[in-house]
N, C-alpha and C positions, 0 to 999 in steps of 0.2 A: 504494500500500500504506500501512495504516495502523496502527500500534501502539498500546496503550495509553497509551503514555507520551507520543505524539505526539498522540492525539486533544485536541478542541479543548474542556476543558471551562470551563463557566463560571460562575465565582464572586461572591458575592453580596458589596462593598467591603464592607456596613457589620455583617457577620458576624466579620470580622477584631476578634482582640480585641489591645493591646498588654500585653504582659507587660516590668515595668520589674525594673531591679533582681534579676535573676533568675539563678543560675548553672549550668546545665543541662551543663554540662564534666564533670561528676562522674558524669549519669547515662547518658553518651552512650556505645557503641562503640567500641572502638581502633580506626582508618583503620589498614585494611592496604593498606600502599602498596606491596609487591612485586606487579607485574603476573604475570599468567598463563598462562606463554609455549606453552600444550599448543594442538595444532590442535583443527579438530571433530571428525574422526573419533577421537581420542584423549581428547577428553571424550564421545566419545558411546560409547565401550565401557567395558565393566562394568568394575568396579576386582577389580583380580586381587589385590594385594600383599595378603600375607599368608594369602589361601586357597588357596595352591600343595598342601599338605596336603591339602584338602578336594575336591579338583579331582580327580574319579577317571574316566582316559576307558575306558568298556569296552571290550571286545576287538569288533569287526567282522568277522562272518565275512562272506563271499560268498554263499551261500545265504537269507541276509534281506535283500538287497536283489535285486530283479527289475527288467527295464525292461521294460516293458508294450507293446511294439510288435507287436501281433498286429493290435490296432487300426489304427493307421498301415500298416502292409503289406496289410489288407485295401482300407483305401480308396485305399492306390495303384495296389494291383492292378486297382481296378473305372476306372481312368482310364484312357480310350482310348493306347494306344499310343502312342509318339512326339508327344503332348499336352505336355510337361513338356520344354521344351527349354532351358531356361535355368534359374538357381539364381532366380529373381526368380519364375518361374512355378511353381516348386514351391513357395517362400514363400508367396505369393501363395495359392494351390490350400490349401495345410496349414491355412491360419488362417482361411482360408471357410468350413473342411469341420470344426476340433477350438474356432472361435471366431467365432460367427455374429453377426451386428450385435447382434443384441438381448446375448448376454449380454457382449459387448464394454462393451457401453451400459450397462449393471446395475455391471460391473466399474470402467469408468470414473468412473460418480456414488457405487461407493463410495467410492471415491480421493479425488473432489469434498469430498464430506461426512464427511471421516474429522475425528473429536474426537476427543481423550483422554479417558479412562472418569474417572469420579468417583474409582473405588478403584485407579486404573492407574499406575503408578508412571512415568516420562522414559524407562526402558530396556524397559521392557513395550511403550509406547507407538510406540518408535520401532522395535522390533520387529517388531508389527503392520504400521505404516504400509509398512515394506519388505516384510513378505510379500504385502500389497495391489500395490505395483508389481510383484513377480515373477508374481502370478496372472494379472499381463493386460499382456503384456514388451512388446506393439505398443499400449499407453498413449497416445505422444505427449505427455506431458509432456515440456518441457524443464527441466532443473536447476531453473531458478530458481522457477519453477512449482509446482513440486515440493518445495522448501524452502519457501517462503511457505507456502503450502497447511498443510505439517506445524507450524510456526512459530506459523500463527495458529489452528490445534490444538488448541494445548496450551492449560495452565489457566495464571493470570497466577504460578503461582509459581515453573514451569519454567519459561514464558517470560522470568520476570525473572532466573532464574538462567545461562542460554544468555546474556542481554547482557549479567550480568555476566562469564561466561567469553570473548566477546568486547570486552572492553572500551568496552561502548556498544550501541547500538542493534543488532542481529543483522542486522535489516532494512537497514541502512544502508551493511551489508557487500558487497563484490563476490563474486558467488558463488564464484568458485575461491580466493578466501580463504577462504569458507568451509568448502567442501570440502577445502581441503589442511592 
């Protein structure tokens, strides 16, 4: 894996110009040096403080949600009889029949080739990228796969903001430090 800040670029010596006598302290930054002790998942959800106000959850009835299993009970019912003898061959049987290679494979190279949008903000972004692994839950991605993937994603100014919230390279982290 490779990050920007790790690729190898290279520079021309005799472009270097020296600047003498110069005092640039004045025009710099203040170095904030308290570290940033939040996990990932805690910088990767939306900041609530202060829109507690604005947060209005509507009321849920029962009748707008349905579950759709007319589908699933008709093609179990067309499956020969005592075919389905373990929870492995019904898994198995479910994801042949509601997720065929092909659009496995559609689903999986979106996942591949997921970018962040031009106008897409870090929490839009990572948003997306999770509803892409829940449409296709037998992926096969593992973790870390999965985070690189999103990681090299994004555009260079989340991704510089993600190593600064890990203190350093993101990529150079072990993934259940990242995740926790």
């Amino acid at each position: 894996m490779q990050t920007r800040s790790s690729s190898r670029l290279t520079r021309d010596q005799s472009s270097k110009q020296k600047v003498e006598n110069s005092n640039l302290e004045g025009h710099l930054p203040p170095v904030v040096t308290m570290a940033n002790n939040r996990t990932m998942a805690e910088l990767l959800r939306a900041p609530t403080e202060g829109y507690a106000e604005a947060i209005v959850v509507p009321p849920i009835l029962a009748e707008q949600f349905e579950l759709k299993h007319r589908a699933a009970r008709q093609w179990l019912e067309k499956e020969p009889p005592r075919s389905i003898t373990t929870w492995e061959d019904l898994v198995s049987k479910f994801i042949n029949e509601f997720f065929p290679p092909s659009r496995t494979t559609s689903l999986r190279n979106e996942i591949l080739n997921f970018q962040q949008r031009f106008d897409e903000s870090f929490h839009e972004a990572w948003d997306r990228y999770k509803d892409l692994l829940r449409a296709c839950p037998h992926h096969d991605f593992i973790e870390l796969h999965q985070l690189n993937t999103f990681y090299n994603a994004l555009n260079p100014t989340d991704q510089d903001s993600l190593n600064a919230a890990v203190g350093g390279n993101l990529l150079k982290r072990s993934t259940q430090d990242v995740l926790t």
